[in-house]
Backbone as CSV, one residue per row, in Angstrom:
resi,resn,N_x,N_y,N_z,CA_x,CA_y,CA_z,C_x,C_y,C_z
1,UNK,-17.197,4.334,-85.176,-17.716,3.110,-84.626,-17.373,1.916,-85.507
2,UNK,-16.507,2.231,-86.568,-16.812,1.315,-87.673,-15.645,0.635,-86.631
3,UNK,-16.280,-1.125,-86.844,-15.340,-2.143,-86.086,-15.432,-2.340,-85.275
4,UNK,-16.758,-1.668,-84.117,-16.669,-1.838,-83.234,-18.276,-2.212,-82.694
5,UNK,-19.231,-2.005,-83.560,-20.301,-2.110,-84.118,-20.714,-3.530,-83.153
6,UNK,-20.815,-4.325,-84.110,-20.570,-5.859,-83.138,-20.602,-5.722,-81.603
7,UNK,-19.516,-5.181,-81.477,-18.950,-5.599,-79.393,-20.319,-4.675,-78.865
8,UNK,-20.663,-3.410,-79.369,-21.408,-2.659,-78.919,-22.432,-3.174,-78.691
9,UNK,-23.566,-3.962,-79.789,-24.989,-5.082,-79.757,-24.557,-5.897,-78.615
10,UNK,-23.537,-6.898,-78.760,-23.526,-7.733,-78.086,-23.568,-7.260,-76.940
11,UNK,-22.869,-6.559,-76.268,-22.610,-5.858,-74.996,-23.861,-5.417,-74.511
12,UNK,-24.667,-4.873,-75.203,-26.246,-4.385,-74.945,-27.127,-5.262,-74.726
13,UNK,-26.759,-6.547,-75.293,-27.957,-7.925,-74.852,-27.605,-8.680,-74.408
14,UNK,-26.352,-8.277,-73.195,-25.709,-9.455,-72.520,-26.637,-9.482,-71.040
15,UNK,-27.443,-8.259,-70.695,-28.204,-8.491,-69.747,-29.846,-9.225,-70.020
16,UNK,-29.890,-9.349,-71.252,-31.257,-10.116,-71.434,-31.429,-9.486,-73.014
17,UNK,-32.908,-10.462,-73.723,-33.047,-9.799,-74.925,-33.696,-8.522,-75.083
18,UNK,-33.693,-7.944,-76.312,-34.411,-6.640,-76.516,-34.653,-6.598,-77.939
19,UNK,-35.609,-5.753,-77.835,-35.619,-5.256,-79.528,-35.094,-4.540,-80.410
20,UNK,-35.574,-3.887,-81.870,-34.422,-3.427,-82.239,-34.262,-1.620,-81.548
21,UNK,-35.751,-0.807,-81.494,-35.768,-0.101,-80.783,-35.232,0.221,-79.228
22,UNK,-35.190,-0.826,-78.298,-34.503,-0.959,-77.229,-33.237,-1.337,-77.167
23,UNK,-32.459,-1.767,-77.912,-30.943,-2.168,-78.694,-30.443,-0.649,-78.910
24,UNK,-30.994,0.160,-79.518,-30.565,1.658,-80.457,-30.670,2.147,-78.882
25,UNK,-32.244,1.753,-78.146,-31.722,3.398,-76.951,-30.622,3.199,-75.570
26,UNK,-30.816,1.196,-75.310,-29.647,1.095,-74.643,-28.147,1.843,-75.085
27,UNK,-27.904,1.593,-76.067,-26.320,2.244,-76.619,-26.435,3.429,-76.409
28,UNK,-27.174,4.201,-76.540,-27.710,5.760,-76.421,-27.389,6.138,-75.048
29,UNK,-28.336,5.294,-74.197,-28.086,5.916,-72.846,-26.771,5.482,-72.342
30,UNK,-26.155,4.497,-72.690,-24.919,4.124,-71.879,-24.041,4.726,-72.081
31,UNK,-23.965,5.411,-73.523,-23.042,6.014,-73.977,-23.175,7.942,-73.477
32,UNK,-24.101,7.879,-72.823,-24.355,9.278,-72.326,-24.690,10.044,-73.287
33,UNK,-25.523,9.697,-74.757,-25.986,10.591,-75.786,-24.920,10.399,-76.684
34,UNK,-23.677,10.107,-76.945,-22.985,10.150,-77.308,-22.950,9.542,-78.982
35,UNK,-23.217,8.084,-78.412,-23.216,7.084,-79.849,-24.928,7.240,-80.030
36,UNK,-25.470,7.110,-81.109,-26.634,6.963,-82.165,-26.221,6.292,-83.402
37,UNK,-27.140,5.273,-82.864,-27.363,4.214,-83.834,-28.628,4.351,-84.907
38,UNK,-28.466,4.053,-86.134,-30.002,4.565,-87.161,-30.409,3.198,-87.099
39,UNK,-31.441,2.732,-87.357,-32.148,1.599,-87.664,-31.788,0.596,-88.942
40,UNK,-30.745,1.349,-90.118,-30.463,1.165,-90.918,-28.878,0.534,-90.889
41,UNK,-28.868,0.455,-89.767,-27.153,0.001,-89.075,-27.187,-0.924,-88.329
42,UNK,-28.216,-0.601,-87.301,-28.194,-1.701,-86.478,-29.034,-3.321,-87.314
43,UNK,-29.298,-3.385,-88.236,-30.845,-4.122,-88.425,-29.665,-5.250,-89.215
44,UNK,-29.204,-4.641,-90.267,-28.289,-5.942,-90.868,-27.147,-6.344,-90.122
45,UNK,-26.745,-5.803,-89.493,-26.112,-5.786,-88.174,-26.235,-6.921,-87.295
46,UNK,-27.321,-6.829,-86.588,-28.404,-7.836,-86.181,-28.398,-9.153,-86.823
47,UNK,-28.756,-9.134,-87.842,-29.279,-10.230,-88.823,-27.739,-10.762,-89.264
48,UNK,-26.855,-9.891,-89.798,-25.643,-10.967,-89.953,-25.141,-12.043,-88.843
49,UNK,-25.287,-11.073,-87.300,-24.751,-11.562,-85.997,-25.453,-13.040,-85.827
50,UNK,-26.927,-13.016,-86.239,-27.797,-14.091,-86.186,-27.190,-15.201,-87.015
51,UNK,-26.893,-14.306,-88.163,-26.203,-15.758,-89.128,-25.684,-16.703,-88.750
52,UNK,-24.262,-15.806,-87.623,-23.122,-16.243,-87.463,-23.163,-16.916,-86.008
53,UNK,-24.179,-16.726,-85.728,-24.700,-17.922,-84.650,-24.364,-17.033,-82.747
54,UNK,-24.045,-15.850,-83.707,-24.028,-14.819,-82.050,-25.199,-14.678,-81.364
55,UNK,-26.245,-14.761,-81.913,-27.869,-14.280,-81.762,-28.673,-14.881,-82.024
56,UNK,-29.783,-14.998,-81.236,-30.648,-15.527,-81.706,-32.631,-14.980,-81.733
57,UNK,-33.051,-14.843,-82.457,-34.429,-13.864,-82.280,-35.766,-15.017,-82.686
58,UNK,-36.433,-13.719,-82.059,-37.840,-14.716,-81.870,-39.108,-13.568,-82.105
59,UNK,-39.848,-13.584,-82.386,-40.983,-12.521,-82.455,-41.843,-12.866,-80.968
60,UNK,-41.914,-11.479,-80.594,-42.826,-11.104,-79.494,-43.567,-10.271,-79.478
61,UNK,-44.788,-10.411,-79.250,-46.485,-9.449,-79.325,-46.153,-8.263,-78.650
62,UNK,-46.694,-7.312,-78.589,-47.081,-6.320,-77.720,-48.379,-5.756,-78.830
63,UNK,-49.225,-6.040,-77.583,-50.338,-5.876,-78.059,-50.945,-6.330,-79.273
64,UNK,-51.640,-5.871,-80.375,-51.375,-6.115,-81.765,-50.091,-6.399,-82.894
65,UNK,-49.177,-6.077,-81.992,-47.665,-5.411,-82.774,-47.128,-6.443,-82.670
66,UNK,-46.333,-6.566,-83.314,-44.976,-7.476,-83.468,-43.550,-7.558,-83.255
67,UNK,-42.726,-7.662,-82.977,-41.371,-7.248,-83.026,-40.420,-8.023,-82.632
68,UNK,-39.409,-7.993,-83.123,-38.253,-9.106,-83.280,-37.443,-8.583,-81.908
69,UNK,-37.163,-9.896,-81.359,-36.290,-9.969,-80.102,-35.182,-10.799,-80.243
70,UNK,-33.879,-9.964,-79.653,-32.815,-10.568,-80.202,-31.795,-10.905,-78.607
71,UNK,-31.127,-11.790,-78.363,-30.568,-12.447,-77.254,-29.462,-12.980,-77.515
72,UNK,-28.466,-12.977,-77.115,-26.754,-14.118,-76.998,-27.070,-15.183,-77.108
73,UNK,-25.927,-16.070,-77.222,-26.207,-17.536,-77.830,-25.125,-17.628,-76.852
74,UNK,-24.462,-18.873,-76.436,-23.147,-18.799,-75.533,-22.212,-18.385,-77.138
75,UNK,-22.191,-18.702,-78.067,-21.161,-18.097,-78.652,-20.796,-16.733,-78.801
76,UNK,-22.173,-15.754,-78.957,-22.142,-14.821,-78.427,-21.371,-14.323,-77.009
77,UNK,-21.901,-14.738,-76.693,-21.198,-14.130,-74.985,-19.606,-14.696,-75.092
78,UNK,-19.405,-16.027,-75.819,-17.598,-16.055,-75.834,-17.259,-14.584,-77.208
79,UNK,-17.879,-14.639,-78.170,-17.513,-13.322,-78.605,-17.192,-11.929,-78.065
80,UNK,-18.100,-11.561,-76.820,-18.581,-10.485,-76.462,-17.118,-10.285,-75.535
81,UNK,-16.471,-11.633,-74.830,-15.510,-11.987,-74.357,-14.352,-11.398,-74.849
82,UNK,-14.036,-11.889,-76.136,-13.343,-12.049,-77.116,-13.125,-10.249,-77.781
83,UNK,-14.480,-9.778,-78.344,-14.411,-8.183,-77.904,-13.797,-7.405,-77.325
84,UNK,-14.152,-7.727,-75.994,-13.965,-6.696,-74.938,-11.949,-6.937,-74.585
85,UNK,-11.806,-7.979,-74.958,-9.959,-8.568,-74.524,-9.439,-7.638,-75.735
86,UNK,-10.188,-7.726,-77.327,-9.535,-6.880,-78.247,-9.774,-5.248,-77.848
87,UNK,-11.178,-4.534,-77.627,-11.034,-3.101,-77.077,-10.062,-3.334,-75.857
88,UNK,-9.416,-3.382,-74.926,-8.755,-3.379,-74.036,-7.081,-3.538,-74.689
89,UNK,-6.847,-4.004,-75.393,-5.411,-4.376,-75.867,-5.257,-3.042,-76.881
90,UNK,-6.496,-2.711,-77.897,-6.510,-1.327,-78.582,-6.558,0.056,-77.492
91,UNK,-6.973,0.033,-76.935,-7.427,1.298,-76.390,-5.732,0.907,-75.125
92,UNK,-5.071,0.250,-74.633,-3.959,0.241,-74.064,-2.874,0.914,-75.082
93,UNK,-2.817,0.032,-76.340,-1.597,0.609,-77.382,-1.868,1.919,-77.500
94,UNK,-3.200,2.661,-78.188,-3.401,3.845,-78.372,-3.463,4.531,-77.195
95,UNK,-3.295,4.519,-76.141,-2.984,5.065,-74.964,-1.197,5.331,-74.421
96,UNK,-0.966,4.000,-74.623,0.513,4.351,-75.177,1.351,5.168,-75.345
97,UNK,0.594,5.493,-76.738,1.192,6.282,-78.266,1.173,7.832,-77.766
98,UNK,-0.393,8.118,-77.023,-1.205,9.429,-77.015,-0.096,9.537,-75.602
99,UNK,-0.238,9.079,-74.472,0.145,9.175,-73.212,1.395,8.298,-72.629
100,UNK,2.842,8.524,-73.645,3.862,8.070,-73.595,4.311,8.052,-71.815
101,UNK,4.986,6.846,-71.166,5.310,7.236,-70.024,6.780,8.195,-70.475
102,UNK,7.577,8.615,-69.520,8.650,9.089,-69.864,9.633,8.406,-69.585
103,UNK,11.083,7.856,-70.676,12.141,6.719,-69.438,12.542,8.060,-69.623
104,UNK,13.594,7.219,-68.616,15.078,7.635,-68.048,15.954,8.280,-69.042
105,UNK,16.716,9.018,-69.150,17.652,9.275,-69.688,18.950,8.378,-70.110
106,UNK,18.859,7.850,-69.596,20.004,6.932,-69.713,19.650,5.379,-70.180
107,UNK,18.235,5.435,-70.177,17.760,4.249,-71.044,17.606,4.260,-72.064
108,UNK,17.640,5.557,-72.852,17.159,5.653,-74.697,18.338,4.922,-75.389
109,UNK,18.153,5.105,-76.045,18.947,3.750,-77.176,19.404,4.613,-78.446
């Protein structure tokens, strides 16, 4: 996941905000069990994205409790943009490489 970390959050709070617990199980379920995220990954994660003006959070109650809610910024969402154009151009080359078409014979060089 390393590098790809980023597109994944963003992609998860492009339908509205969530927390950090609902952030970890969206990726979970979308990914069909697949990806798991620890709390210890996603959290500075989070907080750098905020830095950098992708995110933005707010504390919201439940009940007695507290918990940080995190949402896109439009720069975010041009990132998330920006993401998804780079997975698509990677996952084409490495598709490529793995799943060569075949030329012609008479085209090799």
């Amino acid at each position: 996941m390393r590098g790809h970390l980023d597109g994944l959050l963003l992609a998860v709070l492009e339908q509205g905000p969530l927390h950090g617990y609902a952030i970890i199980a969206a990726v979970q379920e979308r990914s069909g069990g697949v990806l798991e995220l620890r709390t210890g990954t996603i959290y500075p994660a989070l907080q750098r994205l905020e830095r950098l003006g992708l995110l933005r959070s707010s504390w919201d109650a439940v009940g007695e409790r507290r918990r940080r809610c995190y949402e896109l910024t439009e720069a975010g969402r041009r990132s998330l943009e920006e993401e998804r154009t780079a997975w698509r151009e990677f996952t084409t080359a490495i598709g490529s490489v793995l799943n060569p078409v075949p030329t012609s014979p008479g085209l090799a060089t």
